[in-house]
C-alpha atoms as an extended CHARMM CRD file, in Angstrom:
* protein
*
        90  EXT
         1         1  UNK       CA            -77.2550000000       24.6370000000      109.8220000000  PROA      1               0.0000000000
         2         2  UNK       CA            -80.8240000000       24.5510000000      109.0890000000  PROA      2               0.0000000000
         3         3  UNK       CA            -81.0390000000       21.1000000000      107.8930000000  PROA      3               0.0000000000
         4         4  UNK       CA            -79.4780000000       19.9490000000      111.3400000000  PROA      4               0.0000000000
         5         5  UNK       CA            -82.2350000000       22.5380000000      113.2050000000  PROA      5               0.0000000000
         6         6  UNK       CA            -84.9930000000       20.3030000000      110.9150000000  PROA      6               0.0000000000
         7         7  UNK       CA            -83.6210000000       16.8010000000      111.8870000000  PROA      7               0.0000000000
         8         8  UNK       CA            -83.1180000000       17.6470000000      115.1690000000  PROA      8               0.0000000000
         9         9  UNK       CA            -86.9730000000       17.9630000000      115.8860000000  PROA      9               0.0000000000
        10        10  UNK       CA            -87.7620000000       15.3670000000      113.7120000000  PROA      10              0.0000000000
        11        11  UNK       CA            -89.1290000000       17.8470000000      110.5570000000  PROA      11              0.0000000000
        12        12  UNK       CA            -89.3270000000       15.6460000000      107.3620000000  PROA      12              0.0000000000
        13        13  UNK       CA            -87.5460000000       17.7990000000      105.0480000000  PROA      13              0.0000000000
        14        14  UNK       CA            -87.4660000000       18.4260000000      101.1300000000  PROA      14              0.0000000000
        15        15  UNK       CA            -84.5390000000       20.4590000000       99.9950000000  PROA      15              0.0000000000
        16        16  UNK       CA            -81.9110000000       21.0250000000       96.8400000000  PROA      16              0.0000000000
        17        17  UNK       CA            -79.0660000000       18.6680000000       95.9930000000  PROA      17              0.0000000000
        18        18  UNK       CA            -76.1170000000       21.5520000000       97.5040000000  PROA      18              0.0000000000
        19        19  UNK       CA            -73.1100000000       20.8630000000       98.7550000000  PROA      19              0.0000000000
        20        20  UNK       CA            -72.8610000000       18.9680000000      101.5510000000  PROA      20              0.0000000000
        21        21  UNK       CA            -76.6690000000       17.5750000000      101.2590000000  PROA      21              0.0000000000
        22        22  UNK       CA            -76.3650000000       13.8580000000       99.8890000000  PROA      22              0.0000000000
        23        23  UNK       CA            -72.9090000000       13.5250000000      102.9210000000  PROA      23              0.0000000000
        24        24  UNK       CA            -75.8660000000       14.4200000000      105.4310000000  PROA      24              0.0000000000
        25        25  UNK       CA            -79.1590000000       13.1150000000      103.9140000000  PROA      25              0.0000000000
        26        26  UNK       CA            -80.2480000000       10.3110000000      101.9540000000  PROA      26              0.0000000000
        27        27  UNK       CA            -83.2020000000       10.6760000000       99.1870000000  PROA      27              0.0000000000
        28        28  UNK       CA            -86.2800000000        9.1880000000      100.1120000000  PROA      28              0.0000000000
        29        29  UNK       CA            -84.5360000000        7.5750000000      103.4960000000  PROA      29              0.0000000000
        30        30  UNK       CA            -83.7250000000       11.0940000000      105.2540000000  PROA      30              0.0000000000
        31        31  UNK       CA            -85.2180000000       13.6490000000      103.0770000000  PROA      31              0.0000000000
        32        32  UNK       CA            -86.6140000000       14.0310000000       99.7420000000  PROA      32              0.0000000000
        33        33  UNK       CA            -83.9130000000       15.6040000000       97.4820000000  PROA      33              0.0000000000
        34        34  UNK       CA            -84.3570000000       17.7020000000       94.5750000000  PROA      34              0.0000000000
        35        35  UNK       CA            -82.2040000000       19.1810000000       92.1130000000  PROA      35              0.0000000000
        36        36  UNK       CA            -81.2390000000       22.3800000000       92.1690000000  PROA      36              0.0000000000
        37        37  UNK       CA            -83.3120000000       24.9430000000       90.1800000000  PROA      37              0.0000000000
        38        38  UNK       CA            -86.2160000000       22.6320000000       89.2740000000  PROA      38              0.0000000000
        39        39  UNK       CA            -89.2350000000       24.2130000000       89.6890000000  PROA      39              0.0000000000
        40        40  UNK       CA            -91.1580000000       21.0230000000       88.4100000000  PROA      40              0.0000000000
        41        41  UNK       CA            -89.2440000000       18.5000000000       90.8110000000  PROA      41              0.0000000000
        42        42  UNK       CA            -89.6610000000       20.8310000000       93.6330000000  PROA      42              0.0000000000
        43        43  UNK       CA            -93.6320000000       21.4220000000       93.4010000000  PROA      43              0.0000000000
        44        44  UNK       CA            -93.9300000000       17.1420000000       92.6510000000  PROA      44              0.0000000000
        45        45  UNK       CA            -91.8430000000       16.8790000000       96.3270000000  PROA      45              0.0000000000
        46        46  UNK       CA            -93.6140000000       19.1380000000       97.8120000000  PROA      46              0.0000000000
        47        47  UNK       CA            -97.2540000000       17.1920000000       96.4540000000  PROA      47              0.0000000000
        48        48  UNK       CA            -95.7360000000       14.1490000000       97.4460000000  PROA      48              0.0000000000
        49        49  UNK       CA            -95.1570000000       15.1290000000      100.8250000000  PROA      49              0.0000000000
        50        50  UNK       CA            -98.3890000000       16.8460000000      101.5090000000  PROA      50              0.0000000000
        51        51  UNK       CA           -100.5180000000       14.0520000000      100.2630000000  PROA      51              0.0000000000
        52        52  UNK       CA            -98.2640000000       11.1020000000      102.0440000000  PROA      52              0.0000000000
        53        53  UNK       CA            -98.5510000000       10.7740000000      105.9370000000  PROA      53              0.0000000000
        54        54  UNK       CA            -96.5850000000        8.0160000000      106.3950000000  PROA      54              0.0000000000
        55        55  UNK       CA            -93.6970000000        9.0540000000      104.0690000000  PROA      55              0.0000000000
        56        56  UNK       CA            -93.1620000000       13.1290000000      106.1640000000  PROA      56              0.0000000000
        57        57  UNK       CA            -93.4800000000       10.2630000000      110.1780000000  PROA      57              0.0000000000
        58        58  UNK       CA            -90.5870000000        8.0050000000      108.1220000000  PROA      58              0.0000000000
        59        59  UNK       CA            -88.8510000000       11.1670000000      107.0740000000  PROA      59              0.0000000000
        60        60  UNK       CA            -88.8630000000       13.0130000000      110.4080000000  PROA      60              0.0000000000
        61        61  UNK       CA            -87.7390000000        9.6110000000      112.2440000000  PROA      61              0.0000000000
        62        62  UNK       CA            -85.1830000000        8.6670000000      110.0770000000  PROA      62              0.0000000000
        63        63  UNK       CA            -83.4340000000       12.5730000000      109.5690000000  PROA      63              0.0000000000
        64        64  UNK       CA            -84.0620000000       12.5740000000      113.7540000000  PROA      64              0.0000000000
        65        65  UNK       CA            -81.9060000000        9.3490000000      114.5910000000  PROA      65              0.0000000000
        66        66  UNK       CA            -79.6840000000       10.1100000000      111.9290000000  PROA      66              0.0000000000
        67        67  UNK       CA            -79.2100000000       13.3710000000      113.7310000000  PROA      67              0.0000000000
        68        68  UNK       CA            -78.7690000000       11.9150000000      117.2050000000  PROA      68              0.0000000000
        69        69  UNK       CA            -76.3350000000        9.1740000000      116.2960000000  PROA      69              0.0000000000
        70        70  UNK       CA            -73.8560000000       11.8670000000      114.3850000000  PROA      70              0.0000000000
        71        71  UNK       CA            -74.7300000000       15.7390000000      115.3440000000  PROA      71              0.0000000000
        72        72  UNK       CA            -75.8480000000       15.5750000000      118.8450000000  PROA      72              0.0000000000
        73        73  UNK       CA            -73.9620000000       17.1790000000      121.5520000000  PROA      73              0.0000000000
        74        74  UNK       CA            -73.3190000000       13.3030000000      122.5680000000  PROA      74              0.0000000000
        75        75  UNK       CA            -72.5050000000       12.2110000000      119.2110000000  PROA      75              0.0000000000
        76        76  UNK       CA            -69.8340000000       15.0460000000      118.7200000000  PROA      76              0.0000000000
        77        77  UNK       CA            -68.3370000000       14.5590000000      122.3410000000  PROA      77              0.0000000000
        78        78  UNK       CA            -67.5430000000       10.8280000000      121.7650000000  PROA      78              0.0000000000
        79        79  UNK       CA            -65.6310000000       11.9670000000      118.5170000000  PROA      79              0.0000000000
        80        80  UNK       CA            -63.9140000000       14.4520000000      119.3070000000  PROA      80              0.0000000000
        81        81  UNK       CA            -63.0040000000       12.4090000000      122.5020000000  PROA      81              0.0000000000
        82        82  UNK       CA            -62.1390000000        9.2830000000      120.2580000000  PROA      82              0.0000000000
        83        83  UNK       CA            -59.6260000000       11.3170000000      118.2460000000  PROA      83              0.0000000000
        84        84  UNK       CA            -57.8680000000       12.8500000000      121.8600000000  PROA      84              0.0000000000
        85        85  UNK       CA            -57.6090000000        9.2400000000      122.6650000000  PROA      85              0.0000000000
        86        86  UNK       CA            -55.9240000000        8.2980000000      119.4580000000  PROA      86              0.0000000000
        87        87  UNK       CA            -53.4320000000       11.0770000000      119.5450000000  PROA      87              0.0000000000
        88        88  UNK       CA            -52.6390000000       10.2810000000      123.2000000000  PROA      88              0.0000000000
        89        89  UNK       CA            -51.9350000000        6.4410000000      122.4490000000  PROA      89              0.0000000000
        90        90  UNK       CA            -49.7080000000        7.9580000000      120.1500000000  PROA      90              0.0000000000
C-alpha cells in the first residue's frame, strides 16, 4: 500500500526486491530496487538518488503515470467494468 501512496504523488522511490515489487515497479524505470537485506546496495541507492536530480523527476514521473494508467480509481473502474462486460456477453 505504501508504494501505491508514493507513486501516486509522484515520490521517486527506492525500496527492497519483496513480493509483489518487480509486478509493480521496474528498476531504474519506476524505482530503484534493491535487494533485500543489503545494507551496501541500500546506502549506494540512497547516494545515487540524493546526488541525481534528474534520475528522483524521471522516477516520480514514471512510478506517477504508471500509477494512473493501472491503480487509479479510473484505472480500476474500467477493469473491473471490462470483466462485468465479459461475463455478461457470456
Amino acid at each position: 500500500m505504501v508504494l501505491l501512496e508514493a507513486m501516486s504523488v509522484g515520490m521517486p522511490i527506492i525500496c527492497t526486491n519483496v513480493e509483489g515489487v518487480s509486478e509493480t515497479l521496474q528498476n531504474n524505470v519506476s524505482a530503484l530496487i534493491v535487494e533485500h537485506s543489503s545494507i551496501d546496495s541500500l546506502s549506494k541507492a540512497i547516494i545515487r538518488m540524493h546526488d541525481d536530480e534528474l534520475l528522483r523527476e524521471n522516477l516520480g514521473m514514471c512510478s506517477r503515470n504508471k500509477f494512473e494508467n493501472e491503480f487509479s480509481s479510473t484505472a480500476m473502474t474500467k477493469r473491473v467494468s471490462s470483466i462485468y462486460d465479459e461475463f455478461h456477453a457470456a
